[in-house]
C-alpha positions as CSV (number, residue, x, y, z in Angstrom):
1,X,0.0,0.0,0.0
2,X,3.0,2.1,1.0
3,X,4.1,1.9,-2.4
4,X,1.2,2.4,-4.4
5,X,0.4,5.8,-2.4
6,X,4.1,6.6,-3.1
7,X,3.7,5.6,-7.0
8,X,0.4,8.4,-6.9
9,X,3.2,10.7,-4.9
10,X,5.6,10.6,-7.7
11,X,3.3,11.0,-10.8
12,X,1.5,13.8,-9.4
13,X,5.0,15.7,-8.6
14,X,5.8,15.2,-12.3
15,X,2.4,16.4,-13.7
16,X,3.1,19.5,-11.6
17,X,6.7,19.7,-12.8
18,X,5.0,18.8,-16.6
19,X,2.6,21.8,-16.1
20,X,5.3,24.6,-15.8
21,X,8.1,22.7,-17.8
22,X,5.3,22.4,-20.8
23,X,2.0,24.2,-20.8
24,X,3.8,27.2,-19.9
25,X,5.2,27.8,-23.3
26,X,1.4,27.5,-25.1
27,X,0.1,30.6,-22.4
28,X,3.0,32.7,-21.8
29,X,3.0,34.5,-25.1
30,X,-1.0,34.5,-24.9
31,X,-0.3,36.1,-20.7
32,X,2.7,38.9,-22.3
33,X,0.4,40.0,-25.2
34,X,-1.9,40.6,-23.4
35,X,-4.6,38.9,-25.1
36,X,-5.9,36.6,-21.9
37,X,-5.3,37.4,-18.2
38,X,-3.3,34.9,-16.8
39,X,-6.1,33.6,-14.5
40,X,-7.9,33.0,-18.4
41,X,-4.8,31.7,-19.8
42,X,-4.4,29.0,-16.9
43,X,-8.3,27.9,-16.9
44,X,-8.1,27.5,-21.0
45,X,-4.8,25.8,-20.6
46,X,-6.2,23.3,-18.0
47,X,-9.6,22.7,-19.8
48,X,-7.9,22.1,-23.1
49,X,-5.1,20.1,-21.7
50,X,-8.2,17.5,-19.7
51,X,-10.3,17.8,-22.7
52,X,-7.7,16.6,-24.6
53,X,-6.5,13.7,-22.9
54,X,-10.0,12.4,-23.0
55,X,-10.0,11.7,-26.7
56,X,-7.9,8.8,-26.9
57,X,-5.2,6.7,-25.2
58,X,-3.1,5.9,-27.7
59,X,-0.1,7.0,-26.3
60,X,-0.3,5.6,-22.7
61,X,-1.0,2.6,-23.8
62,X,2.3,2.4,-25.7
63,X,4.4,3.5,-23.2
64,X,2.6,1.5,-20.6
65,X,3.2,-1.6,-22.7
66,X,4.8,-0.9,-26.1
67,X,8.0,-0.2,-25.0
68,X,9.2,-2.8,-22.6
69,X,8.5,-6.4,-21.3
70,X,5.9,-5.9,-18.6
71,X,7.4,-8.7,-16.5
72,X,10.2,-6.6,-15.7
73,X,8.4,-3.5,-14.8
74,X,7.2,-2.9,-10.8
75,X,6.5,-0.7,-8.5
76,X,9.8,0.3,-7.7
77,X,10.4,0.8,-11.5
78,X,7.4,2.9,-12.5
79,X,8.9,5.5,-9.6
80,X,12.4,5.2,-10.8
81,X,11.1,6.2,-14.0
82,X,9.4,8.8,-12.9
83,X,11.9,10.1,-10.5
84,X,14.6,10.2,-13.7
85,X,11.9,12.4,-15.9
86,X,10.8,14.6,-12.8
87,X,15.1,15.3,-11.9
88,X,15.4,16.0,-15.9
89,X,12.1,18.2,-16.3
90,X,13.8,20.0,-13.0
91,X,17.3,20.3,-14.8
92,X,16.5,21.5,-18.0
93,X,13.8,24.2,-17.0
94,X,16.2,25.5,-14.9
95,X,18.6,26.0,-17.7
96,X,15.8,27.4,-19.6
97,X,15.8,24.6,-22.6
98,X,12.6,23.4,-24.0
99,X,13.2,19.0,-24.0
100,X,10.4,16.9,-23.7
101,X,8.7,15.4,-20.8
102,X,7.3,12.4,-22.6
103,X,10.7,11.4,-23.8
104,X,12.0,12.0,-20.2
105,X,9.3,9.4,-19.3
106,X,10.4,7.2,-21.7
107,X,14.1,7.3,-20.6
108,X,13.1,6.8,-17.2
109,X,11.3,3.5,-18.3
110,X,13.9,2.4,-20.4
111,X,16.5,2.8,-17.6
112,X,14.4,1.7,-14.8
113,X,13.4,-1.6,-16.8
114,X,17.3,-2.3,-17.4
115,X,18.0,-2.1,-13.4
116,X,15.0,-4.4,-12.8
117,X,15.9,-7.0,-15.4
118,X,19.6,-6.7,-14.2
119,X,21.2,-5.2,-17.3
120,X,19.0,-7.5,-19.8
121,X,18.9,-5.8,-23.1
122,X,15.8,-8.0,-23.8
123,X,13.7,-6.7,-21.5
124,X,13.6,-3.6,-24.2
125,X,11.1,-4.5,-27.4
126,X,13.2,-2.3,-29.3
127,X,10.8,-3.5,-32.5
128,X,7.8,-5.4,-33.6
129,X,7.4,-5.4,-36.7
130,X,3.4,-5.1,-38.0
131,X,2.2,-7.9,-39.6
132,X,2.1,-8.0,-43.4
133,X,-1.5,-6.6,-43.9
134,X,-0.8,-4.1,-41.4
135,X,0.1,-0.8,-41.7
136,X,3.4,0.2,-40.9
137,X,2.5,2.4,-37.7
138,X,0.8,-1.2,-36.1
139,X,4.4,-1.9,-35.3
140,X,5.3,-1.5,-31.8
141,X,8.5,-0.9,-30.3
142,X,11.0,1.7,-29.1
143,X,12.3,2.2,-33.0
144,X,9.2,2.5,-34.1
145,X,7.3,4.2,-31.5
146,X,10.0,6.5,-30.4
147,X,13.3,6.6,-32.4
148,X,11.7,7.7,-35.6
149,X,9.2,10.0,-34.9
150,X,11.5,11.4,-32.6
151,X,13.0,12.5,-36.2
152,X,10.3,12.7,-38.7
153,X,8.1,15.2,-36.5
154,X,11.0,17.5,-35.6
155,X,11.1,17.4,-39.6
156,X,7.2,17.7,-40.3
157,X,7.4,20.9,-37.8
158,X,10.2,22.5,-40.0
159,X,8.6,21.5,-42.9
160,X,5.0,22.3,-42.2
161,X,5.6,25.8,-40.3
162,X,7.5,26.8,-43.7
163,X,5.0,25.7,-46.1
164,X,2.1,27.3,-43.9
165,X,3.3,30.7,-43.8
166,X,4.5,30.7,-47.2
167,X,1.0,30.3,-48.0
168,X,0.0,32.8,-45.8
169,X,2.1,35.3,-46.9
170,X,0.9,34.0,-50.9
171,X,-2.9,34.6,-49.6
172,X,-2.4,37.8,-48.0
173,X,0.7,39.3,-50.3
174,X,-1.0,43.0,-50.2
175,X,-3.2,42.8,-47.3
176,X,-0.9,44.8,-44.1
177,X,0.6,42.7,-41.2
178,X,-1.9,44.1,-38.4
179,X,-5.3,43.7,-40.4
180,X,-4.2,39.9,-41.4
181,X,-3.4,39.9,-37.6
182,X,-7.0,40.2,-37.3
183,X,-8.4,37.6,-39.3
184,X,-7.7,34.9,-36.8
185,X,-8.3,33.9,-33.4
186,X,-4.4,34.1,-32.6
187,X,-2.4,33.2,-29.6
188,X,1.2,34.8,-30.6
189,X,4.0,32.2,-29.9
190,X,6.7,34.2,-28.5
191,X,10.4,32.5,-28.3
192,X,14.0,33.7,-28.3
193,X,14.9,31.6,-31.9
194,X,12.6,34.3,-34.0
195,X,10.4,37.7,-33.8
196,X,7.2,36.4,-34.3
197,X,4.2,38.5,-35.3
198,X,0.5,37.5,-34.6
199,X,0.2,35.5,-38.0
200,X,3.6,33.5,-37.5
201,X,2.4,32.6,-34.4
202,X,-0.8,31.3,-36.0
203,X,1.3,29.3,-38.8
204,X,3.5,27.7,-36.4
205,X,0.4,26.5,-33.9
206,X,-1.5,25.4,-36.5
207,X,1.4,22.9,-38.4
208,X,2.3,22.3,-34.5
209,X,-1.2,21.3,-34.0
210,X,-1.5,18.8,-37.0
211,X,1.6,17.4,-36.2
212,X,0.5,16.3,-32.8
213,X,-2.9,15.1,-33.6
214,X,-1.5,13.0,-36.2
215,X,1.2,11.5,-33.9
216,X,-1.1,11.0,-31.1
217,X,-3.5,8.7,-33.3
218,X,-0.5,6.6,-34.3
219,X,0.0,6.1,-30.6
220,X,3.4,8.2,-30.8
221,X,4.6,9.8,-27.7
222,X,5.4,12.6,-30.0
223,X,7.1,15.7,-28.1
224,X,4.8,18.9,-27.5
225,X,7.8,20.9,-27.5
226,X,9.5,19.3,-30.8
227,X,6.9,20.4,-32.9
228,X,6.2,23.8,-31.4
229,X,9.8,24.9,-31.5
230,X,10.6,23.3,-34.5
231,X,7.2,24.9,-36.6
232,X,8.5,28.0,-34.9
233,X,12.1,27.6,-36.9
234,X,10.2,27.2,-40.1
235,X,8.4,29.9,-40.0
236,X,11.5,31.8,-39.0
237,X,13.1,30.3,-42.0
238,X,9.9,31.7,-44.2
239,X,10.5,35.0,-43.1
240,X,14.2,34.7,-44.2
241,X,16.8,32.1,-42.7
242,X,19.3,34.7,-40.9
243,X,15.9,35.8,-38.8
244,X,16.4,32.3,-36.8
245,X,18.9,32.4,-33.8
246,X,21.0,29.2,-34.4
247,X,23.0,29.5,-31.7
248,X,19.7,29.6,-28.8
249,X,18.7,26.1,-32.0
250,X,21.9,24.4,-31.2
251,X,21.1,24.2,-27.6
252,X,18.1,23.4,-28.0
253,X,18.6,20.3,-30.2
254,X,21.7,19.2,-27.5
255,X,18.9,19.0,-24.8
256,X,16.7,16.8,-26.9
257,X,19.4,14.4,-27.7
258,X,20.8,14.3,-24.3
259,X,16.8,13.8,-23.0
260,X,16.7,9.6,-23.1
261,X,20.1,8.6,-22.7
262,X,20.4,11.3,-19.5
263,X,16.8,10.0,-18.3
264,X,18.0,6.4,-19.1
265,X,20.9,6.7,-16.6
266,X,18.9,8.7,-13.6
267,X,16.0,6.0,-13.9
268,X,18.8,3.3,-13.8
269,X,20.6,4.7,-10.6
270,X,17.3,5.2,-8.9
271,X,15.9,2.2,-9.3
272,X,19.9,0.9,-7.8
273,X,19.3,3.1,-5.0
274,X,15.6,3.0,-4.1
275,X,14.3,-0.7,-5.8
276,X,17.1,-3.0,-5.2
């Protein structure tokens, strides 16, 4: 019982550590333009953010059993896991880089799941490939599930925030920056990378947006964060390339790198120190 309240303990802490890491960035550009109080920015935030997670479980369910052989995953490993993610959420924020918290998670499991097999590689289902009728996404896995879109939705983001506000600025060629402003409902996206003006922000929430909800009905554990920031850099680069700060990029991209071997490691110790 002890460790089932603890387990409760430990999740909540990093939910609460997830909510300033994370939904920060989608209400703090919305809070300093003004264009919600933050008492209105926090309620939408939380609403949207419940509402949301109501829709589907696709993604729990693969990193609750996708990702490693349950056998080898208890109590002592789900907090280990959790513990890593909540030290890294801690680490980075305080260092100011965006890295995800579901890849943190994912770390933490993997790491965890290592300690309680004793070092057995197999307890990981690195891949499963889908059956032959199947599409490709049926697959489950860490290669599948987490490797590549950890790539191909940084990609899409780039991709998809260029190609949006190229057609933006195609649509509304002679139309001036503040009236185009007003034909949306617009939360501005403010970041150190790029200046962003109301429509930008619109361009890069919107391929953000598509991104995720695509991910998130394959049952990827897709990073929030990866696709905002990276959405953000292409529509930077559609303004012109120079406009994107590479330098505040390079750290960026370091932290998301670093995010599952780094979590890996701290959900390894802790499950030495705590679960042995």
């Amino acid at each position: 019982m002890t460790l089932v309240l603890t387990v409760v303990l430990v999740a909540l802490i990093f939910e609460y550590i997830n909510g300033f890491h994370d939904t920060a960035n989608s209400i703090a550009t919305v809070v300093s333009t003004k264009v919600l109080t933050p008492r209105q920015a926090i309620i939408l935030a939380a609403t949207t953010n419940l509402v949301g997670a109501l829709f589907g479980t696709a993604v729990a369910k693969t990193i609750s059993s996708g990702l490693v052989d349950a056998q080898f995953v208890n109590t002592a490993t789900i907090i280990s896991a959790l513990m890593g993610g909540v030290v890294w959420n801690l680490t980075t924020w305080w260092f100011g880089l965006p890295s995800s918290s579901s890849h943190a998670l994912v770390g933490g499991l993997v790491g965890a799941t290592l300690a309680t097999s004793k070092g057995n590689w197999e307890a990981l289902i690195w891949s499963k490939a889908p059956a032959a009728d199947a599409a490709w996404y049926e697959g489950g896995g860490i290669l599948y599930k987490v490797i590549l879109p950890m790539v191909s939705s940084p990609i899409a983001g780039l991709v998809g925030g260029l190609l949006v506000m190229g057609l933006l600025q195609t649509l509304f060629y002679s139309v001036r920056p503040l009236i185009v402003s007003r034909l949306f409902v617009i939360k501005t996206l403010g970041h150190k990378m790029v200046k962003l003006q109301p429509v930008h922000g619109f361009a890069a929430e919107t391929t953000a947006a598509a991104v995720l909800f695509g991910a998130a009905s394959l049952g990827m554990p897709v990073s929030t964060t990866h696709a905002i920031t990276t959405s953000i850099m292409g529509v930077g680069a559609a303004k012109r390339w120079n406009a994107i700060k590479w330098t505040v990029v390079e750290r960026i991209i370091w932290a998301w790198v670093l995010t599952i071997p780094a979590t890996s490691i701290l959900g390894f110790v802790f499950y030495r120190i705590f679960g042995a």
